[in-house]
Phi, psi and omega in degrees: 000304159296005137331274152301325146355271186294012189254319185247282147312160158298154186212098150234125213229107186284112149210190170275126141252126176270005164119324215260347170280118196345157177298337186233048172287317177308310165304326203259348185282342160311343187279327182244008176193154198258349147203129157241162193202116161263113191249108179301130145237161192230126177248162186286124162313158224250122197103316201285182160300324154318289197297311156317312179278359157258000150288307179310311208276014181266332174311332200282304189275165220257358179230129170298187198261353184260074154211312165336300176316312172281351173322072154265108182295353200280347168261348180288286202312302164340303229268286169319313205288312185318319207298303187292030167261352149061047191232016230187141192241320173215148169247141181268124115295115199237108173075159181303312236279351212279304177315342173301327179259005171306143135289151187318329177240154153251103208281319170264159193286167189226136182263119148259138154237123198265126191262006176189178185262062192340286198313349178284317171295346190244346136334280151354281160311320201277323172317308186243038158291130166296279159333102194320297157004280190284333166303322184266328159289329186275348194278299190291324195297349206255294162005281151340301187280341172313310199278321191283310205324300193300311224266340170259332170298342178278009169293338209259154164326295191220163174214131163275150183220168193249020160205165182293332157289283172357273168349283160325305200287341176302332193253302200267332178252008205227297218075064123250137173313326200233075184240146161234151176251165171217167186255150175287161181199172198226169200249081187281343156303311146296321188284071193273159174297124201292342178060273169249012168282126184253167162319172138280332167199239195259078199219141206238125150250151167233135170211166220131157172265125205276339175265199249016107224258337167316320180284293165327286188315310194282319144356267139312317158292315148345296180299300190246049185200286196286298162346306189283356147332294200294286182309336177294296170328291198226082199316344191259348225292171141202176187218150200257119161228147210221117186128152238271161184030041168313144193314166158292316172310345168291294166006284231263323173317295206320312208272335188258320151020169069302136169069052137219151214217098173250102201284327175078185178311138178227144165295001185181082175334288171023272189296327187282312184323284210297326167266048143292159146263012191191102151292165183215143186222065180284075200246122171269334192215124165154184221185184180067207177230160173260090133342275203312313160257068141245350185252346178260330181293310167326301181266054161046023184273107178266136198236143179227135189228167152279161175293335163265004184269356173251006182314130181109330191249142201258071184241154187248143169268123177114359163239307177253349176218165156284150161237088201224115193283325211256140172323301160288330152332294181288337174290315182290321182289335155325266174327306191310291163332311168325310154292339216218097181287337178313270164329306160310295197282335185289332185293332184260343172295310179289344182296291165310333208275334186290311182322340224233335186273302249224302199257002181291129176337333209271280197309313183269357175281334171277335171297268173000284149003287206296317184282342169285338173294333184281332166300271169000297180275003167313000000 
């Protein structure tokens, strides 16, 4: 999106660095933005001792934690130095968790762009947790994210949300008035259609960032529901899971498995994408659109999803993707494909051709444009 942005505005561009970004992020970040400022934070790794005891010391506080967590003052301040320089037309907030470091006044108008409906995700979570323990801890965090989520989108001029449910819910659980949607859209220049590459054999990717716990759950159910389905069917079958910081606990599947392959961060989704035969997106909890299947449709990759891991996105089942909920549904549709090559491939030729007509970066950078500007002139 900033991308196309930046072909027509100015872009400055505010972040946290945690320390954890390739060396020559700061260079490539000249492709989306005309300056960047960067403020080093640091957050507790994850697992570790620190981290639990800011999950414990959190019961205490009044935010949940994954907004807490991102608190800095030193980007407030920041924010503020940028603002009274009276050069910026408009300010963007990108994701909720961002908003925790605004200051109180805001001299120009201001956007959230809500990249999911949060308190919905952790809502979610707490739906399908087992463990009493873990339940009533996830029951507060949602709780909690209700109250910050509403009481900071009214902070704002406007809000973008990235689908048209999204939106609704913005309007109908938030009261708010000034909500817009824009479409996920995709880079189809990179994501190209594999043309003649094919699978090599029965082979299943999932990608995503692996810390995200919507991406975990859906993993995992995968791993220990679905899968052992698949392999009754299709004994070589294996599966690719592709993205940064995985649980340990994934780890630890990957090592009792046979044929599962957990990659941690790659420098190019790309190649693990093009051999697959299926992708797959058994996503249980989370809001907002899946970017990622629009980038396996985009390379002619037929997808079998769940109805929320594809929530949002204005695709039908059974013509460019599966839509399947249920343990055994979603295995057989799997298996089917597996089997069935005819098929598999007509699914990913109608898949790219609508992402390539329709979903390109370009068509939603202008939706965009358009509504900061209608703030602006507001």
């Amino acid at each position: 999106m900033l991308k196309e942005l930046k072909r027509h505005h100015h872009i400055t561009y505010l972040t946290l660095d945690d320390g954890t970004a390739d060396p020559d992020a700061l260079e490539k970040a000249e492709e989306y933005a005309h300056e960047v400022i960067t403020v080093p934070h640091r957050v507790a790794p994850k697992f570790g001792a620190r981290f639990y005891a800011e999950l414990v010391a959190n019961l205490f506080l009044p935010l949940p934690y994954f907004i807490s967590k991102y608190r800095a003052q030193a980007m407030t301040r920041k924010i503020s130095e940028v603002l009274k320089e009276d050069r910026h037309d408009i300010l963007i907030c990108d994701f909720l968790q961002s908003s925790i470091n605004l200051p109180e006044e805001i001299s120009i108008p201001s956007l959230l762009f809500q990249h999911n409906v949060e308190a919905m995700i952790w809502k979610r979570h707490a739906d399908v947790a087992t463990n009493p323990i873990k339940k009533a801890y996830l029951e507060s965090q949602w709780k909690r994210a209700v109250d910050f989520e509403r009481n900071t989108c009214r902070r704002f001029d406007s809000v973008i949300a990235v689908s048209a449910e999204d939106a609704a819910v913005f309007r109908s659980e938030y009261g708010l008035q000034c909500v817009f949607d824009v479409p996920t859209g995709v880079d189809t220049a990179f994501f190209a259609r594999r043309n003649d590459d094919t699978a090599s054999g029965p082979n299943l990717v999932f990608t995503g960032s692996m810390d995200w716990l919507p991406n975990h759950d859906a993993i995992n159910w995968f791993i220990n529901d679905i899968l052992p389905t698949i392999r009754h069917e299709v004994p070589d079958v294996s599966l690719t899971v592709v993205g940064r910081d995985p649980f340990p606990e994934l780890r630890e599947l990957a090592r009792r498995y046979p044929n599962i392959t957990v990659t941690g961060r790659v420098p190019d989704v790309r190649p693990l994408m093009k051999n697959a035969a299926v992708y797959v997106v058994p996503i249980r909890i989370g809001g907002g659109t899946r970017l990622k299947i629009y980038e396996a449709m985009a390379m002619g990759l037929p997808v079998v999803s769940t109805t929320i891991g594809a929530e949002g996105l204005p695709l039908t089942d059974g013509n460019e993707l599966l839509l399947k909920d249920t343990v055994n549904d979603f295995a057989n549709s799997v298996i089917r494909l597996l089997k069935n090559d005819r098929e598999a491939v007509a699914l990913g030729i109608r898949a790219a051709k609508r992402v390539r007509s329709e979903f390109g970066w370009q068509h939603a950078a202008d939706q965009f444009a358009s509504i900061c500007e209608q703030a602006v002139e507001a």
